[in-house]
N, C-alpha and C positions, 0 to 999 in steps of 0.2 A: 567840627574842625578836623582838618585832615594834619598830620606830619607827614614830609615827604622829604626823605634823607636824602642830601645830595652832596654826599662824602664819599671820597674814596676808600675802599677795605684797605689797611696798614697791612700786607702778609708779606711775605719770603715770592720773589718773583712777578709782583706787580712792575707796572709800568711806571720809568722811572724815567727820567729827563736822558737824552738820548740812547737810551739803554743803558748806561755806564753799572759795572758789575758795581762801582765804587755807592754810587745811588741807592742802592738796594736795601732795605731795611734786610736785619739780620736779626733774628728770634731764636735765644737758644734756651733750654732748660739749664738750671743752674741748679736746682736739689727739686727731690721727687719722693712719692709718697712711698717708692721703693727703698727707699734711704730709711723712710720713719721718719719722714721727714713732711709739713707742708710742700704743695708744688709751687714751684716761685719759678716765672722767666725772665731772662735779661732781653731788652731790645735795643739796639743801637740802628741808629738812625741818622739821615739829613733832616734838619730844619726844615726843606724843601722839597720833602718828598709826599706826594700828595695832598691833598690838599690843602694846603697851609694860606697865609697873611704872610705879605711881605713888609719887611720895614723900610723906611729911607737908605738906615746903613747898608742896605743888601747891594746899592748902586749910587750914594753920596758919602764921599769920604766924612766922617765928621755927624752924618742925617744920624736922625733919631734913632731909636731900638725900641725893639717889639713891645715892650712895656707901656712906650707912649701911646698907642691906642688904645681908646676905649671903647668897652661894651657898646657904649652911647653908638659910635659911629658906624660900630661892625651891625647892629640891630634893629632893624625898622623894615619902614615901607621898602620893597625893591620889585624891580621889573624883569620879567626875561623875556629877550629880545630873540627870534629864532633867527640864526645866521648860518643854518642849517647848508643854505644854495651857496654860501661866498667859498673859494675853492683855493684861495692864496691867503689874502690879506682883507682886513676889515677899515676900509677907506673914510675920509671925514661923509662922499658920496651915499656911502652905503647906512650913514648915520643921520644923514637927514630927515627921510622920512619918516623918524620915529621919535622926532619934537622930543629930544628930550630936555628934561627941565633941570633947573640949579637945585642942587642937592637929593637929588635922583640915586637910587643906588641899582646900578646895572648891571645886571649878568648876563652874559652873551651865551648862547648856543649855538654851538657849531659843530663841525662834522667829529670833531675830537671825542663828542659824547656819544657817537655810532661807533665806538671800539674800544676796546682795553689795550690795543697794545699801540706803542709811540709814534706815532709819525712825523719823520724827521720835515714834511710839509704840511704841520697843523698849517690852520688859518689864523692870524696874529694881528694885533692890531697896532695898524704902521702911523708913521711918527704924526701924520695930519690927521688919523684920526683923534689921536690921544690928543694934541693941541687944540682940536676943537670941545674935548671933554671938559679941557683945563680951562679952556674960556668961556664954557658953560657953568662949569664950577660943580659940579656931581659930586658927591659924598664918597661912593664907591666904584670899583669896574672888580669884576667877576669873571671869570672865564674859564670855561671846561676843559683849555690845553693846559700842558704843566707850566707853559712859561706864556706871559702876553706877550712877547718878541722873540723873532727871531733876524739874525742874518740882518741888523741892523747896526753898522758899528756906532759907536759909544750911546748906545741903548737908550735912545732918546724917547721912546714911548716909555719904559721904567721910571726915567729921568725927570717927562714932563711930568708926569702925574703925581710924582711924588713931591716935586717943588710947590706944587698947588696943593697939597695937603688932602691929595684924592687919594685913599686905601688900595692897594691892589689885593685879588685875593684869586688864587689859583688853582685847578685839579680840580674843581666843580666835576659833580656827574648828573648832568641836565638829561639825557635820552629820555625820560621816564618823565619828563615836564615838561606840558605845555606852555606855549608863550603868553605873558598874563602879567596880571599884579600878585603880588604877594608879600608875606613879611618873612622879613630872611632873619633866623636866626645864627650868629656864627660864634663860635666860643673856641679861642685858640689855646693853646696850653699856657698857662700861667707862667711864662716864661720872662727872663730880665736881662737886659745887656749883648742881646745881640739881635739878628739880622731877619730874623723870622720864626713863625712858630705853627706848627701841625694845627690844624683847627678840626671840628666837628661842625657839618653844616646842615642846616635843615629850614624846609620854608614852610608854612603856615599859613592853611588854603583853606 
């Protein structure tokens, strides 16, 4: 049995949702062995900064919080799908040929996991094709940009999938993974009451 981490490293300078300085995780030392002291660091963070689960609340006034999902539905069988060639947008078109089935959990590969640093034209998956997910009924969608949408107003790909009770999970690092079956293991921080949580991601080959 192989592991094959496909998380992003948490550091100072990572790629973070349009670059914004504000995104940036921050690591500082707060006492040190110079002191006489254990080393202990502080990290301040987005929810949303690499790879993390997004919850309902993050895009339904009212939706759920991070807590309501479970292990059960972040861990099983899943597939990745290479979408390596698509150069905009990931179309209901570009999802046909790849049958996929009700309660499927899919992770997209696309050009986002050939780089580390942001590109304000990942490839994104626009609002027909998430509505054909949703009337497929999939368990999960995955994807190796930071955000599934862009430059869609009232973020209707977010929106569909989350009414149908389908997981989003984002900042995947697929480069270093072929297209295949596998068992996705995802474990996000133990977190309660709000909109999103950092996960650790790894599949099982």
């Amino acid at each position: 049995m192989r592991i094959i981490d496909i998380s992003m490293t948490i550091e100072e300078g990572m790629q973070v949702w349009k670059n914004y300085e504000s995104k940036k995780p921050s690591i500082t030392n707060v006492q040190n062995h110079d002191q006489g002291k254990p080393h202990e660091s502080l990290l301040s963070m987005n929810v949303h900064t690499g790879t993390h689960v997004d919850a309902p609340l993050h895009m339904l006034p009212g939706g759920d919080t991070i807590e309501t999902i479970s292990l059960e539905q972040l861990c099983g069988p899943a597939r990745v799908i290479d979408l390596t060639h698509l150069k905009d947008h990931i179309s209901i078109e570009d999802l046909l040929p790849y049958a996929i089935q009700r309660g499927e959990r899919i992770l997209f590969k696309t050009s986002s996991s050939l780089t580390e640093s942001f590109d304000m034209e990942f490839p994104y998956l626009r609002a027909d094709g998430a509505a054909y997910l949703a009337e497929i009924g999939v368990a999960l969608v995955g994807t190796d940009a930071l955000g599934i949408e862009r430059a869609q107003p009232e973020y209707p790909t977010h929106r569909t999938l989350m009414r149908h009770g389908i997981v989003i999970v984002e900042g995947l690092r697929l480069k270093h993974v072929e297209a295949g079956n596998y068992t996705l293991m995802l474990a996000p921080l133990k977190l309660t009451g709000i909109d999103a949580a950092p996960a650790r991601a790894f599949l099982l080959a």
